[in-house]
C-alpha positions in Angstrom: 121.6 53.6 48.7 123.8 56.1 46.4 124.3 59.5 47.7 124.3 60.8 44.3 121.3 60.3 43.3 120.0 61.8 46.7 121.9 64.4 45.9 120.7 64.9 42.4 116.5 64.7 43.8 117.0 67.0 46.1 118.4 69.4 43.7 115.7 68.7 41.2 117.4 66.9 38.6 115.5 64.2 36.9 117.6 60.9 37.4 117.9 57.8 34.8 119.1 54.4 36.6 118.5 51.3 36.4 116.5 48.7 38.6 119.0 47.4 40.5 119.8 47.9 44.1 118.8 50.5 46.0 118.0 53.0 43.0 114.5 51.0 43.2 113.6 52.8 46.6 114.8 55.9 44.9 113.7 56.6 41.6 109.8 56.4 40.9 109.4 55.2 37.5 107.9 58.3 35.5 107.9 60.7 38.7 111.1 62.0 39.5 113.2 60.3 36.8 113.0 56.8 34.8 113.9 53.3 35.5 115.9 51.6 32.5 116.9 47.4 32.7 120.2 46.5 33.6 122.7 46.3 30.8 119.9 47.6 28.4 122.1 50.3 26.7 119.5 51.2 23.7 117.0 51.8 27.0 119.1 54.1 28.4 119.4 56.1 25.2 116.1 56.2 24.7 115.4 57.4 28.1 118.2 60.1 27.7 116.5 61.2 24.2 113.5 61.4 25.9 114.3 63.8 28.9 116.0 65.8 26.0 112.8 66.1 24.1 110.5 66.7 26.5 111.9 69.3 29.0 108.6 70.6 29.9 108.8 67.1 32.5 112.0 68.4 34.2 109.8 70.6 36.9 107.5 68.1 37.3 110.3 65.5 38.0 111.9 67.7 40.0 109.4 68.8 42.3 108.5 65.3 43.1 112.0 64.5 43.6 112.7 67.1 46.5 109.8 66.6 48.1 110.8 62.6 48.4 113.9 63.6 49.8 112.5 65.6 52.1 110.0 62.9 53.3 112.0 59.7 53.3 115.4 60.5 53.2 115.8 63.0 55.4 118.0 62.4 58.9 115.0 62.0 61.2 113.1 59.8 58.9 115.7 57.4 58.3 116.6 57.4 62.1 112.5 56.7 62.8 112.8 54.0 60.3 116.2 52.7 61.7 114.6 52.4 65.5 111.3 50.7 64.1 113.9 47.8 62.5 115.3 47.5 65.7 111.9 47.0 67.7 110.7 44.4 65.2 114.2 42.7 65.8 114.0 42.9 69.1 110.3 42.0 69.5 111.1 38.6 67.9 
């Protein structure tokens, strides 16, 4: 999980990655930024001339990006999540 990118929802900035790693538990596809394929450069562009074009989506985005933050990425959320791993580990 990048911190940037954190960092850049929870300021309301619409983010462009691409689907690999962790940036797929991040970024929602059309909701708080876009999802371009590895290596894909022209996608990336595209996604960049996009954001440019349309900047009426930046609120949007940017709403929905904070608010995710706030719900799933906050400390006591991933601490809740952190002790429900351990109690399926140790239920096993």
């Amino acid at each position: 999980m990048t911190t940037s990118v954190l960092q850049a929802l929870a300021t309301g900035l619409p983010c462009i990655t691409t689907n690999h790693g962790a940036f797929n538990e991040q970024i929602v596809d059309g909701k708080n930024g876009f999802m371009v394929p590895e290596g894909d450069y022209m996608a990336l562009a595209e996604k960049v001339l996009y954001c440019m074009d349309h900047p009426e989506l930046w609120p949007g985005f940017g709403r929905f990006g904070r608010q995710q933050v706030r719900d799933r990425f906050d400390l006591n959320s991933l601490m809740d999540r952190q002790v429900q791993i351990y109690n399926n580990l140790l239920s096993k």
